[in-house]
VOPA-712227 format. One record per residue: residue number from 0; residue in three letters; chain; x, y, z of N, C-alpha, C in turn. Coordinates in steps of 0.02 Angstrom, whole numbers, plus 50000, padded with zeros to 5 digits. Layout:
BEGIN
{NUM, 'ALA', 'A', {X, Y, Z}, {X, Y, Z}, {X, Y, Z}}
...
***
This chain:
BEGIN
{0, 'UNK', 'A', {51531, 49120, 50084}, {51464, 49096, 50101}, {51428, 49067, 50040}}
{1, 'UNK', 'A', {51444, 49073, 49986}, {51424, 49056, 49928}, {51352, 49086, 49894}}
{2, 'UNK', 'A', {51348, 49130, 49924}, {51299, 49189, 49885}, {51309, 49201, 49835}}
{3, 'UNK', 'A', {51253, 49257, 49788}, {51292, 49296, 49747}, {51248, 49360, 49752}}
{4, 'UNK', 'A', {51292, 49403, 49735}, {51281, 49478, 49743}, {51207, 49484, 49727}}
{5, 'UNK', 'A', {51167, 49508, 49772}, {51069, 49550, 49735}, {51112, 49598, 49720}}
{6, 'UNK', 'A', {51137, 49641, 49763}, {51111, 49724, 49743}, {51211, 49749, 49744}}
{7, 'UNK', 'A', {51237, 49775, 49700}, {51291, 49810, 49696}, {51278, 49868, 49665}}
{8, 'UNK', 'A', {51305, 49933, 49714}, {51303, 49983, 49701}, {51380, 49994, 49699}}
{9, 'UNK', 'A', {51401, 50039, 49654}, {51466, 50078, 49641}, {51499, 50157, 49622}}
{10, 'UNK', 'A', {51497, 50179, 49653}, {51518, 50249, 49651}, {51477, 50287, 49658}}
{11, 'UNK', 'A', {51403, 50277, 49693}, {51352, 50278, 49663}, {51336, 50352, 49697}}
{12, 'UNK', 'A', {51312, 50409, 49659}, {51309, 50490, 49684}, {51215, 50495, 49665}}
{13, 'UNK', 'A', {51215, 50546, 49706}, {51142, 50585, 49666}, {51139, 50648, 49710}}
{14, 'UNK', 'A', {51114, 50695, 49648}, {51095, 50758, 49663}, {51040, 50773, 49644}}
{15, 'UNK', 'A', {51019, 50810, 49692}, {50943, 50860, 49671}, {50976, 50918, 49630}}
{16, 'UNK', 'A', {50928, 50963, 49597}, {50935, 51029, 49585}, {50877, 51075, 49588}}
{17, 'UNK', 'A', {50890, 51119, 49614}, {50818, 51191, 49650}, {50863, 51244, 49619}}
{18, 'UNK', 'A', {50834, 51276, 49585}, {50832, 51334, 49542}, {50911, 51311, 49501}}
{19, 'UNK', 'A', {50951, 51364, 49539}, {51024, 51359, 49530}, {51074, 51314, 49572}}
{20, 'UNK', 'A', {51043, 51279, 49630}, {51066, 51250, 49680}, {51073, 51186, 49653}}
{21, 'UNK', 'A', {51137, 51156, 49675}, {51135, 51092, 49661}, {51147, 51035, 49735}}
{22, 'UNK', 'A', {51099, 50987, 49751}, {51092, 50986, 49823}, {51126, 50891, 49836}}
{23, 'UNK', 'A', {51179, 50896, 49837}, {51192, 50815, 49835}, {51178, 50768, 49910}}
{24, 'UNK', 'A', {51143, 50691, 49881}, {51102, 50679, 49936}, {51124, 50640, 49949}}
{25, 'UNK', 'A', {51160, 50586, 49881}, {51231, 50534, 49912}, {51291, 50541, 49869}}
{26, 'UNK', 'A', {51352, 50525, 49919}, {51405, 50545, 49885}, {51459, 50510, 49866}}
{27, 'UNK', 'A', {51470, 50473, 49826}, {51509, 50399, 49805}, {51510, 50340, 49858}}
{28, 'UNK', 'A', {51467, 50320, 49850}, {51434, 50264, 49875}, {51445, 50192, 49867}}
{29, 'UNK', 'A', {51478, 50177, 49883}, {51479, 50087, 49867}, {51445, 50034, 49934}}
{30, 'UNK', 'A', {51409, 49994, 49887}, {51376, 49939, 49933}, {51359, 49869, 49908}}
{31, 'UNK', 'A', {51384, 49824, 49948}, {51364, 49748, 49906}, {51317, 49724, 49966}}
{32, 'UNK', 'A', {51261, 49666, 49937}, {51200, 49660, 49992}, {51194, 49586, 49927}}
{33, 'UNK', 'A', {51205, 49536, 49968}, {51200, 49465, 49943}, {51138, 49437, 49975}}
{34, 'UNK', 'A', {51121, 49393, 49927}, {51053, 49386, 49916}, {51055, 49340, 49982}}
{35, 'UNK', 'A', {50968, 49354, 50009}, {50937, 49324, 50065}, {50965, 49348, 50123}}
{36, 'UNK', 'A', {50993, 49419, 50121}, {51013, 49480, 50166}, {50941, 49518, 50183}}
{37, 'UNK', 'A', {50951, 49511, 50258}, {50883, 49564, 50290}, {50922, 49637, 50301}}
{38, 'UNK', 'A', {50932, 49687, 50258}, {50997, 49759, 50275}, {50922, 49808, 50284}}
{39, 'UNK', 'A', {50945, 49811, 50351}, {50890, 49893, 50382}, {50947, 49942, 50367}}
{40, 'UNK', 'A', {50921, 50000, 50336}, {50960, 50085, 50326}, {50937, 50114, 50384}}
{41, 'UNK', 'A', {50982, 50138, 50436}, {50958, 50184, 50482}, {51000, 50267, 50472}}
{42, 'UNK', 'A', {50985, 50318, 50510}, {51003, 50386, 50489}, {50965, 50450, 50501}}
{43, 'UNK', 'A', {51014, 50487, 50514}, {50953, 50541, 50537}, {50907, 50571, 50456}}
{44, 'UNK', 'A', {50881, 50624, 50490}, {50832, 50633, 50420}, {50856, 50664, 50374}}
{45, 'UNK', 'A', {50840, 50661, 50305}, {50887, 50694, 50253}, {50965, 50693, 50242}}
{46, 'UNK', 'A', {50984, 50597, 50272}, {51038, 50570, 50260}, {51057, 50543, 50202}}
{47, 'UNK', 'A', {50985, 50521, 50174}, {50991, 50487, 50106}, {50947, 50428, 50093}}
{48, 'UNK', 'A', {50916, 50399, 50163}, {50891, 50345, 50164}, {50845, 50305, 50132}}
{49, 'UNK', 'A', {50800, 50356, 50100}, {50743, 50355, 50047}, {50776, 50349, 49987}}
{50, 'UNK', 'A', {50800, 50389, 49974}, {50837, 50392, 49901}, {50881, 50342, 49899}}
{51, 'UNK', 'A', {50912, 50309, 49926}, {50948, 50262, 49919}, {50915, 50205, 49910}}
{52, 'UNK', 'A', {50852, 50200, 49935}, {50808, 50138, 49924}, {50777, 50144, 49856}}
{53, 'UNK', 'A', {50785, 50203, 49846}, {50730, 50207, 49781}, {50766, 50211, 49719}}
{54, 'UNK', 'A', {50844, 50207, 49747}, {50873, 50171, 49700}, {50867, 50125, 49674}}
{55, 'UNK', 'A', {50890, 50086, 49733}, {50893, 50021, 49744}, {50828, 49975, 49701}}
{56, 'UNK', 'A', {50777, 50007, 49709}, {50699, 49963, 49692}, {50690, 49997, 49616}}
{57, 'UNK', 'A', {50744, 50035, 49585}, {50727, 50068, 49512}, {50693, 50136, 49517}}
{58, 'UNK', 'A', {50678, 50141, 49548}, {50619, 50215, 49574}, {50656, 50271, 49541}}
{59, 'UNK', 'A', {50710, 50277, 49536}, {50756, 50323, 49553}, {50844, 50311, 49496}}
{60, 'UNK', 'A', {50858, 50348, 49482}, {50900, 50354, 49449}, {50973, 50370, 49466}}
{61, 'UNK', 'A', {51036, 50369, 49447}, {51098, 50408, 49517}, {51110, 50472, 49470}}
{62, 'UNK', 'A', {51147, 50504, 49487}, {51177, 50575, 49459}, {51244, 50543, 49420}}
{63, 'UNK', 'A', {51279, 50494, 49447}, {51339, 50438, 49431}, {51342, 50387, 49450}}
{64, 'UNK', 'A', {51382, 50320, 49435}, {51383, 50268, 49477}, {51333, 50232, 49429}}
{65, 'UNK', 'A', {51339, 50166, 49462}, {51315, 50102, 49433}, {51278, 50080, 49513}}
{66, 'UNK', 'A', {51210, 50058, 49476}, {51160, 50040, 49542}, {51142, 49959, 49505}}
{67, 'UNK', 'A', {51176, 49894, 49514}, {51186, 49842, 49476}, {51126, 49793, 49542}}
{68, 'UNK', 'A', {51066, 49761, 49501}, {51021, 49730, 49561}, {50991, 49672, 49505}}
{69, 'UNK', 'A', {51014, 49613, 49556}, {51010, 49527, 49494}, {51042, 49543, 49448}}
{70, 'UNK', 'A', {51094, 49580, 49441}, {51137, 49577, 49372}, {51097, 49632, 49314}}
{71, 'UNK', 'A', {51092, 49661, 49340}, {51058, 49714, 49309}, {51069, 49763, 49329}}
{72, 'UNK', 'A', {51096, 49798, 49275}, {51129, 49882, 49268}, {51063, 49926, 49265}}
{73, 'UNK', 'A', {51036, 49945, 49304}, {50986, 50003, 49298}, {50992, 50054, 49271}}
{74, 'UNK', 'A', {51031, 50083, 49265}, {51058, 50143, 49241}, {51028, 50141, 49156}}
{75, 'UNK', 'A', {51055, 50076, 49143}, {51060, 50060, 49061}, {51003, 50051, 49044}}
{76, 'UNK', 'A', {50938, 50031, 49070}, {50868, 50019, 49054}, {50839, 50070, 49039}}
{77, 'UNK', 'A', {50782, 50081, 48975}, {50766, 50121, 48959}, {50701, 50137, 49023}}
{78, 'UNK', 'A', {50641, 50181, 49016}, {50593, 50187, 49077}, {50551, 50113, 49059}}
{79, 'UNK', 'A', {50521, 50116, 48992}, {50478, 50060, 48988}, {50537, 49978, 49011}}
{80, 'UNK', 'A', {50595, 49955, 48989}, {50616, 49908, 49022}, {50627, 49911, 49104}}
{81, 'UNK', 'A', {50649, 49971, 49152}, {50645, 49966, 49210}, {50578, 49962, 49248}}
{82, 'UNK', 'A', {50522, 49998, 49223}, {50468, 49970, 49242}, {50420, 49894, 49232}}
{83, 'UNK', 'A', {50434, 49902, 49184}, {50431, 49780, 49193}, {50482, 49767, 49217}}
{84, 'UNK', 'A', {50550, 49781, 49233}, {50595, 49751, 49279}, {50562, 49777, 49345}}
{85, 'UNK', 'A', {50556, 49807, 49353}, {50510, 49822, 49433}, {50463, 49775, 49446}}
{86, 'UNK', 'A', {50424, 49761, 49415}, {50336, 49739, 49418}, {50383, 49656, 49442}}
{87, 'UNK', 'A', {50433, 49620, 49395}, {50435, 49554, 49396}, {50489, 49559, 49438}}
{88, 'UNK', 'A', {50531, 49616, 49496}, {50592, 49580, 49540}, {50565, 49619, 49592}}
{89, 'UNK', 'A', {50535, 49672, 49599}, {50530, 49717, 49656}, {50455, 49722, 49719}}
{90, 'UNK', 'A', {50454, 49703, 49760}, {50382, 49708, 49808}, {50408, 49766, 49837}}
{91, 'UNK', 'A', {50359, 49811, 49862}, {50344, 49879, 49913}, {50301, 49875, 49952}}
{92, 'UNK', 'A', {50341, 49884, 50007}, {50287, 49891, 50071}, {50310, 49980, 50099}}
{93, 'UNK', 'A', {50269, 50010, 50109}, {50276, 50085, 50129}, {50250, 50107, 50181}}
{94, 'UNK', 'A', {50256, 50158, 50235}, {50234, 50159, 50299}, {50147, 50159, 50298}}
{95, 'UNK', 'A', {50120, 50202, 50252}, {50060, 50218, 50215}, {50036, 50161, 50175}}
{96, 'UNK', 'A', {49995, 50128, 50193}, {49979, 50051, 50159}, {49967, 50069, 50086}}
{97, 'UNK', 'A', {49928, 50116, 50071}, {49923, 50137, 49984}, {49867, 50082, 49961}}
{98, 'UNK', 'A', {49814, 50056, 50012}, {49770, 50007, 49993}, {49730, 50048, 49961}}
{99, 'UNK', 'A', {49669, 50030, 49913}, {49618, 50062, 49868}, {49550, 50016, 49919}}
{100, 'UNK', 'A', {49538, 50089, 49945}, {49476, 50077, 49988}, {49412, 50025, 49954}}
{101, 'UNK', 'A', {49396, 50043, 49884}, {49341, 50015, 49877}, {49360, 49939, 49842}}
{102, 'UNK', 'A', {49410, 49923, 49841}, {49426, 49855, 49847}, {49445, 49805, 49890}}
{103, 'UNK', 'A', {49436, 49737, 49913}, {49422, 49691, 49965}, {49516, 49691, 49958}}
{104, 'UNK', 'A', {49527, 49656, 50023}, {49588, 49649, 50018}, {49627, 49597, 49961}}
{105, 'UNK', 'A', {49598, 49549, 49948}, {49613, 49518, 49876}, {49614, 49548, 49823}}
{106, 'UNK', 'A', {49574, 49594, 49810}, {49559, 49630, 49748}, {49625, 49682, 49751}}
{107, 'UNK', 'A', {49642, 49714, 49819}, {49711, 49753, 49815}, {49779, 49721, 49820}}
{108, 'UNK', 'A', {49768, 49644, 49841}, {49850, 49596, 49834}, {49837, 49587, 49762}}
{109, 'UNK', 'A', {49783, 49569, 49712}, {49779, 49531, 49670}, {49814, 49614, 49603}}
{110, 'UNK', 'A', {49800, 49656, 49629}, {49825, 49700, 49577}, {49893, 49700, 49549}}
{111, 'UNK', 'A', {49962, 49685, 49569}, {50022, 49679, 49543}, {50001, 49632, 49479}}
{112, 'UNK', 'A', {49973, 49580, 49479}, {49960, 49526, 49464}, {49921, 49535, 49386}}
{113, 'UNK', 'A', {49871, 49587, 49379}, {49854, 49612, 49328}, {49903, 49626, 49272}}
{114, 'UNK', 'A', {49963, 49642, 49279}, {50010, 49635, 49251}, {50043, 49609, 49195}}
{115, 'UNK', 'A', {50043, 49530, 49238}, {50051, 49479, 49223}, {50013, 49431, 49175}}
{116, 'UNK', 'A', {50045, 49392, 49137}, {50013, 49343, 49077}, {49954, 49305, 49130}}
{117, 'UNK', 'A', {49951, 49308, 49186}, {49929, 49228, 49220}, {49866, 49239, 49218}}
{118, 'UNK', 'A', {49829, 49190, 49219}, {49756, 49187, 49199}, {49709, 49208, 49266}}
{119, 'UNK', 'A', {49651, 49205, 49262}, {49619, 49233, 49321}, {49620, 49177, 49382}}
{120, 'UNK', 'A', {49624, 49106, 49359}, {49633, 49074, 49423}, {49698, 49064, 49412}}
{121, 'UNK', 'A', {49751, 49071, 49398}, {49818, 49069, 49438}, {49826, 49136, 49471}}
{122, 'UNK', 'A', {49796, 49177, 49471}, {49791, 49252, 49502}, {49779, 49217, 49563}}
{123, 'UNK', 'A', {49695, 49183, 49566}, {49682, 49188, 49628}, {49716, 49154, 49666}}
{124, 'UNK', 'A', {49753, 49096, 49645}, {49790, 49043, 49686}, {49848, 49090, 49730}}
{125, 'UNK', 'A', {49849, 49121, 49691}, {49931, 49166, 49721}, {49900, 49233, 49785}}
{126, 'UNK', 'A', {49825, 49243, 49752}, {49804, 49265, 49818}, {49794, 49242, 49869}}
{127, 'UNK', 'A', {49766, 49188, 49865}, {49767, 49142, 49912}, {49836, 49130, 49941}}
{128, 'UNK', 'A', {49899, 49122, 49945}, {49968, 49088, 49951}, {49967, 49149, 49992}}
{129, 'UNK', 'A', {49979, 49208, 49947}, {49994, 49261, 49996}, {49963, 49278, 50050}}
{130, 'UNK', 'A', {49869, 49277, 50043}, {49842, 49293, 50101}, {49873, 49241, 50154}}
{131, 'UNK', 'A', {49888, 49175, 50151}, {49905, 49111, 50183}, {49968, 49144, 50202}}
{132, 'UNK', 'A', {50012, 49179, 50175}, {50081, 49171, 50204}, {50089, 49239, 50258}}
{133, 'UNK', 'A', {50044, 49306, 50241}, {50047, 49336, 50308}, {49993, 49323, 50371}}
{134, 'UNK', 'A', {49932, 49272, 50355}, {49908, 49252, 50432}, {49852, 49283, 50411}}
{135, 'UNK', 'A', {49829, 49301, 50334}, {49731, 49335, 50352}, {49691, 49283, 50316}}
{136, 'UNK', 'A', {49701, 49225, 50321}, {49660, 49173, 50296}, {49588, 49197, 50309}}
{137, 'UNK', 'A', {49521, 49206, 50285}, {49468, 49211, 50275}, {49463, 49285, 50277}}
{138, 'UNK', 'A', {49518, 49321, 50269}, {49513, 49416, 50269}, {49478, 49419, 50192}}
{139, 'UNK', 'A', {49491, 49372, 50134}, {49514, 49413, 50069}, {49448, 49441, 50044}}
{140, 'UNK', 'A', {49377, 49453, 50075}, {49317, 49490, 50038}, {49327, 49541, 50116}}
{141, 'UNK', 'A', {49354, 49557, 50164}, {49347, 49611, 50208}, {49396, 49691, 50163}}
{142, 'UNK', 'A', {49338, 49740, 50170}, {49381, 49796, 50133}, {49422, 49830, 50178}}
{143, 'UNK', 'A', {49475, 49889, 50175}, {49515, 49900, 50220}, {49489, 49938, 50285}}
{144, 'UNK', 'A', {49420, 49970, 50260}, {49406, 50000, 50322}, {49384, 49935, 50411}}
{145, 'UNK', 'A', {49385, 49892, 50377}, {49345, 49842, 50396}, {49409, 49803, 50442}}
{146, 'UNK', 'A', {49488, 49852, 50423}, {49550, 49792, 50439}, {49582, 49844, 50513}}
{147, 'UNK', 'A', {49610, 49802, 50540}, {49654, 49859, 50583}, {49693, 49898, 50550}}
{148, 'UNK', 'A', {49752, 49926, 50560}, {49806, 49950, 50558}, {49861, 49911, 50534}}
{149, 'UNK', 'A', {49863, 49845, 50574}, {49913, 49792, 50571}, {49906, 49743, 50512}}
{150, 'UNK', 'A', {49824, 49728, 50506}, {49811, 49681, 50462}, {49814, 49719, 50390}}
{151, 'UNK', 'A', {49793, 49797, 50380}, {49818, 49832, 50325}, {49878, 49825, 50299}}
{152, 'UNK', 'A', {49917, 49829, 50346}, {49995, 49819, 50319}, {50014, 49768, 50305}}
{153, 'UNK', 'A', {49972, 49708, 50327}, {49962, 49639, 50306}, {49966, 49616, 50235}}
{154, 'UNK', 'A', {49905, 49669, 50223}, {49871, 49653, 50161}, {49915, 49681, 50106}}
{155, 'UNK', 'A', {49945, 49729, 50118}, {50010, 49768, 50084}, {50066, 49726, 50070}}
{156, 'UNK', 'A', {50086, 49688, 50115}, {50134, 49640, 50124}, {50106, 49588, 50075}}
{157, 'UNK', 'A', {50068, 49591, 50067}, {50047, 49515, 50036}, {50050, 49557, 49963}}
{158, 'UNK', 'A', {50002, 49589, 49963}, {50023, 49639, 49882}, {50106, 49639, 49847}}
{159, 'UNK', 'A', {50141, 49655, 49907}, {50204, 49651, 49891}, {50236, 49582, 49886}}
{160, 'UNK', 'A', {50214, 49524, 49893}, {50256, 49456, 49893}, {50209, 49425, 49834}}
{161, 'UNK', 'A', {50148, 49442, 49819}, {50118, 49384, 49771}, {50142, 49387, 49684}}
{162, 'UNK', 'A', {50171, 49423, 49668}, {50236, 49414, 49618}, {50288, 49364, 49628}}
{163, 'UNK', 'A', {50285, 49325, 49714}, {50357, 49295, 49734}, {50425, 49356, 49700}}
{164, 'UNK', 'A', {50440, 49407, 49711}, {50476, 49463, 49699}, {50544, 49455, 49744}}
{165, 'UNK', 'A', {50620, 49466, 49668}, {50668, 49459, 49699}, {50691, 49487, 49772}}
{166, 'UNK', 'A', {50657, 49545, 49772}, {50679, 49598, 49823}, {50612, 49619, 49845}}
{167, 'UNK', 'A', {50614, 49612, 49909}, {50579, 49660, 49949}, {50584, 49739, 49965}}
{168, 'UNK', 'A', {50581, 49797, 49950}, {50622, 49839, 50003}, {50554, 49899, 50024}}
{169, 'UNK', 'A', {50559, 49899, 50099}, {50491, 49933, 50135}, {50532, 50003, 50182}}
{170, 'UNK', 'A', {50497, 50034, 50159}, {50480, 50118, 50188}, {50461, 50120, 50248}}
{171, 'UNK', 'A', {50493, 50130, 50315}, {50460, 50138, 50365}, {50416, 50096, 50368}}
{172, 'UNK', 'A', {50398, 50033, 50362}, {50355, 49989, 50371}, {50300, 49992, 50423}}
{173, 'UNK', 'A', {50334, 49994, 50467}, {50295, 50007, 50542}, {50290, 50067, 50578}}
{174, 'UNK', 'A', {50310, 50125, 50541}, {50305, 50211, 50567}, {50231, 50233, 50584}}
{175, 'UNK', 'A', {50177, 50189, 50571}, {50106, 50194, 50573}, {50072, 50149, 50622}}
{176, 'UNK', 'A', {50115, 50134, 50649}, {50079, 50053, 50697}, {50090, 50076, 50768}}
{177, 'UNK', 'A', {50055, 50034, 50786}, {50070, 50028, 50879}, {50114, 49990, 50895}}
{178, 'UNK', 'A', {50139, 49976, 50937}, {50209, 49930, 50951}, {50188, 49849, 50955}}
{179, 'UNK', 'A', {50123, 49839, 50968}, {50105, 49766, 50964}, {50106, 49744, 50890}}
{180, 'UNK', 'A', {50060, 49795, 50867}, {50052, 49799, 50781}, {50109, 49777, 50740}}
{181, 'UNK', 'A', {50184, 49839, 50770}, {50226, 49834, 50721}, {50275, 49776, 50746}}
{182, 'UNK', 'A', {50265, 49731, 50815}, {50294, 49685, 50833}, {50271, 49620, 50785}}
{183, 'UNK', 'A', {50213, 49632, 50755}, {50190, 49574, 50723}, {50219, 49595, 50643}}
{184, 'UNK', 'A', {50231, 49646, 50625}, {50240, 49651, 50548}, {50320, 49640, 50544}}
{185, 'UNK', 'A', {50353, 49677, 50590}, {50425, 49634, 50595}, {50413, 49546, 50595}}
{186, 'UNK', 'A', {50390, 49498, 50655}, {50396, 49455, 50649}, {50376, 49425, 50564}}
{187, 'UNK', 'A', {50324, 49461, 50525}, {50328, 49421, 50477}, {50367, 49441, 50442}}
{188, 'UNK', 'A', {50408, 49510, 50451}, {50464, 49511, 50371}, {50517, 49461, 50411}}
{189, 'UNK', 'A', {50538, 49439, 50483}, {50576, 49396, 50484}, {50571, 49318, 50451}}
{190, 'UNK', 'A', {50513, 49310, 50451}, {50486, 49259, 50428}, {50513, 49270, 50342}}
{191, 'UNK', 'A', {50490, 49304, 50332}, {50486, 49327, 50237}, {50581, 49312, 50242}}
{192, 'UNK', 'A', {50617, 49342, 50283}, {50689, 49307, 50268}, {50725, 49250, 50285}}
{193, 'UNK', 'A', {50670, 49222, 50351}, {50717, 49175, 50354}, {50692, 49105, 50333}}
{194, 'UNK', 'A', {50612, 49087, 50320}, {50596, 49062, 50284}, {50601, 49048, 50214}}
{195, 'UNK', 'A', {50588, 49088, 50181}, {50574, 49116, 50113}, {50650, 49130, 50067}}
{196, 'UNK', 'A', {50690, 49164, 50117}, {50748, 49182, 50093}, {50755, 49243, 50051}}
{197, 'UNK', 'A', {50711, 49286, 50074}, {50706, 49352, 50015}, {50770, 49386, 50049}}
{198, 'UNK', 'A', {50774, 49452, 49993}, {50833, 49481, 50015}, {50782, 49546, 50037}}
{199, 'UNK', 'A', {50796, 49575, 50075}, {50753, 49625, 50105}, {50802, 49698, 50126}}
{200, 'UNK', 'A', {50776, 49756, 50082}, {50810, 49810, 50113}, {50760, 49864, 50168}}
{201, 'UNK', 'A', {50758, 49892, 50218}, {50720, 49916, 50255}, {50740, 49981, 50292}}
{202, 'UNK', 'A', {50717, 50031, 50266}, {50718, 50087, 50302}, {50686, 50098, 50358}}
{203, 'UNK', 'A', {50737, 50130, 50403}, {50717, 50147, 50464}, {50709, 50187, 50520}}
{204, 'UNK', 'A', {50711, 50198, 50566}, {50727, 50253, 50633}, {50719, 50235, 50683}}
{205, 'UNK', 'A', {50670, 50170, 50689}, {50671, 50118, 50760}, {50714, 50078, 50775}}
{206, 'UNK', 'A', {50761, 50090, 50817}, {50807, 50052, 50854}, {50781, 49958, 50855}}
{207, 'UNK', 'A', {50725, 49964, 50861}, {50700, 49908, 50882}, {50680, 49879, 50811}}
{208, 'UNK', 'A', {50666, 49901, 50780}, {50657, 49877, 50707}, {50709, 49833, 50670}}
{209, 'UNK', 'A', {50746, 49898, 50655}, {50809, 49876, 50636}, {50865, 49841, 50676}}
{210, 'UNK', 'A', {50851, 49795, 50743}, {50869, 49743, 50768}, {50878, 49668, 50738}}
{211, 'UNK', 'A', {50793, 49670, 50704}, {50746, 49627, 50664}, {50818, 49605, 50623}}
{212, 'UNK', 'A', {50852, 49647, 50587}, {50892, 49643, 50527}, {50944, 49591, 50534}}
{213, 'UNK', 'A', {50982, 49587, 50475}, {51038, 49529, 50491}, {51087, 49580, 50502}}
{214, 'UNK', 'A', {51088, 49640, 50457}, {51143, 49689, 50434}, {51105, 49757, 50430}}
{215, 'UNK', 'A', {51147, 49796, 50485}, {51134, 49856, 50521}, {51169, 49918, 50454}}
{216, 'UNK', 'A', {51145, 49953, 50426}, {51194, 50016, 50400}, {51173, 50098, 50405}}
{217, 'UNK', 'A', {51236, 50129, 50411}, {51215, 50178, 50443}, {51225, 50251, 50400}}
{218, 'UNK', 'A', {51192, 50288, 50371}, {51195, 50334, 50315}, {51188, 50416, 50361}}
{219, 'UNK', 'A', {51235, 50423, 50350}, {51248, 50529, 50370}, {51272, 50553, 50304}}
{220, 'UNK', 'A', {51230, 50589, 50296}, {51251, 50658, 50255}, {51266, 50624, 50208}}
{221, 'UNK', 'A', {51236, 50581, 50181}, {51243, 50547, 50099}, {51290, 50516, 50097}}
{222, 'UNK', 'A', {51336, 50481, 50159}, {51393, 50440, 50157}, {51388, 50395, 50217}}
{223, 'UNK', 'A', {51409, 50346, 50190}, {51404, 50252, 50229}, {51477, 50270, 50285}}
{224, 'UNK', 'A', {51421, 50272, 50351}, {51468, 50305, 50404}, {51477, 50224, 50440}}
{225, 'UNK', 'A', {51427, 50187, 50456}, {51417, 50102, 50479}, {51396, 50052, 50464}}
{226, 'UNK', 'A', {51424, 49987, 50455}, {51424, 49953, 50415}, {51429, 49896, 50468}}
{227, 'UNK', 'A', {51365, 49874, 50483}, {51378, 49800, 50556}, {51328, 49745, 50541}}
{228, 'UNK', 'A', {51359, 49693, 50521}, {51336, 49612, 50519}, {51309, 49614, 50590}}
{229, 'UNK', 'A', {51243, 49586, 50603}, {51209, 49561, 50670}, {51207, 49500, 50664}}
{230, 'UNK', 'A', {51173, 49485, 50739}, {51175, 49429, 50732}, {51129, 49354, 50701}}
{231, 'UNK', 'A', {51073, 49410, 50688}, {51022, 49370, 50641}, {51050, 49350, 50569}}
{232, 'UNK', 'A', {51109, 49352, 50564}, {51146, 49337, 50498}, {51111, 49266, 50453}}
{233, 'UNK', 'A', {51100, 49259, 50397}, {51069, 49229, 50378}, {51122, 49154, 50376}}
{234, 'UNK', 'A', {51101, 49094, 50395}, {51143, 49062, 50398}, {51179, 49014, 50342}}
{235, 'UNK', 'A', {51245, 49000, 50342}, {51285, 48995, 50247}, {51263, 48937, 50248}}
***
C-alpha cells in the first residue's frame, strides 16, 4: 500500500506491582498500525485496553518491548524529551471532556498551543481552523456550561487537532453521550480519517463505534486474540 509504519510495537509486556504482587496487563505484544489507520481496541474490562493506548500516546512506559511511534523509540526518551514529543505528535480526546470551566471554548482549544513558539495570532488562526473543522463556528467565546454534551466533546476534539498532531488516540470518546450525540462525534473522527488522513487509535466497548474503524482489534487478558481489516479501509 505504500505506507509507512506510525506505531510499531514489539514484544511489548507491562506489569503492575501491589505490595508483593506482580500483576501483568500485556503480554508480548506485537502490533504494526500504518499511518492514516482508523484501529478501534475493543475487550472486555481489564484486558489491557487503556494501557495499551497509553502506551501508545507515551503516557506510559512497557515492563519490556519496544513501543516504536513516527520512528521513535519511546522507551529511549528521557521524561522531559517524551513530553515535548507528546505535545508536538499526540492529540487526546477522553470520555470526560477535561474542559476548564472558566474558560470559553477557544481559550480551552487554544491551550496545547501555549506550548508552542507561535505567536498569539497564529494561535488564534489555528483556533479558528479547528473550531471550523469540528462544526462550532461562532461557539469560540460560549463557556462549557453554556455547550451540550456533544458540542463539549467538540471542543475537546478541536483541543486535540489544533497542534495538526501525528496521532490521534481517544478514550471512550463517546461513553458520555447519547446516541445522537455520539453519532455525530464518530462522524467527525471519520471525517478526521478520511479527510485529513490522521492515524487514529480508539478505545472501545460499543459495537457500533468501533464499526466507525477501518481495523477492528481485539485484546483478552493482555493478549491480541483479533486482528480484522474492515471495510472502511483507508484507500491505497
Amino acid at each position: 500500500m505504500g505506507r509507512d509504519l506510525a506505531i510499531d510495537l514489539r514484544g511489548v509486556a507491562k506489569d503492575y506491582y501491589r505490595e508483593k504482587l506482580t500483576i501483568p496487563v500485556l503480554e508480548e505484544l506485537n502490533l504494526t498500525v500504518y499511518e492514516g489507520e482508523f484501529l478501534a481496541l475493543m475487550g472486555p474490562s481489564g484486558s489491557g485496553k487503556t494501557t495499551l493506548l497509553n502506551l501508545i500516546a507515551g503516557l506510559d512506559r512497557p515492563s519490556s518491548g519496544q513501543v516504536i511511534v513516527h520512528g521513535q523509540d519511546l522507551g529511549q526518551m528521557s521524561e522531559g524529551e517524551i513530553t515535548r514529543w507528546r505535545s508536538r505528535n499526540v492529540g487526546f480526546i477522553f470520555q470526560l471532556y477535561n474542559l476548564i470551566p472558566v474558560l470559553t471554548a477557544a481559550e480551552n482549544i487554544e491551550m496545547p498551543l501555549l506550548l508552542t513558539s507561535l505567536s498569539k495570532r497564529q494561535r488564534r488562526e489555528n483556533v479558528r481552523t479547528a473550531l471550523r473543522v469540528v462544526g462550532l463556528d461562532g461557539r469560540e467565546d460560549h463557556y462549557p456550561r453554556q455547550l451540550s454534551g456533544g458540542q463539549e466533546q467538540r471542543v475537546a476534539i478541536a483541543r486535540a487537532i489544533v497542534t495538526d498532531p501525528y496521532l490521534l488516540v481517544a478514550d471512550e470518546p463517546t461513553g458520555d453521550l447519547d446516541r445522537k450525540s455520539a453519532e455525530e462525534i464518530l462522524n467527525l473522527m471519520e471525517q478526521l480519517h478520511t479527510e485529513f488522513q490522521k492515524t487514529i487509535v480508539m478505545v472501545t466497548h460499543d459495537p457500533q463505534s468501533a464499526k466507525r474503524a477501518s481495523r477492528l482489534l481485539q485484546l483478552d487478558k493482555g493478549q491480541l486474540v483479533g486482528d480484522m481489516a474492515q471495510a472502511r479501509e483507508v484507500a491505497s
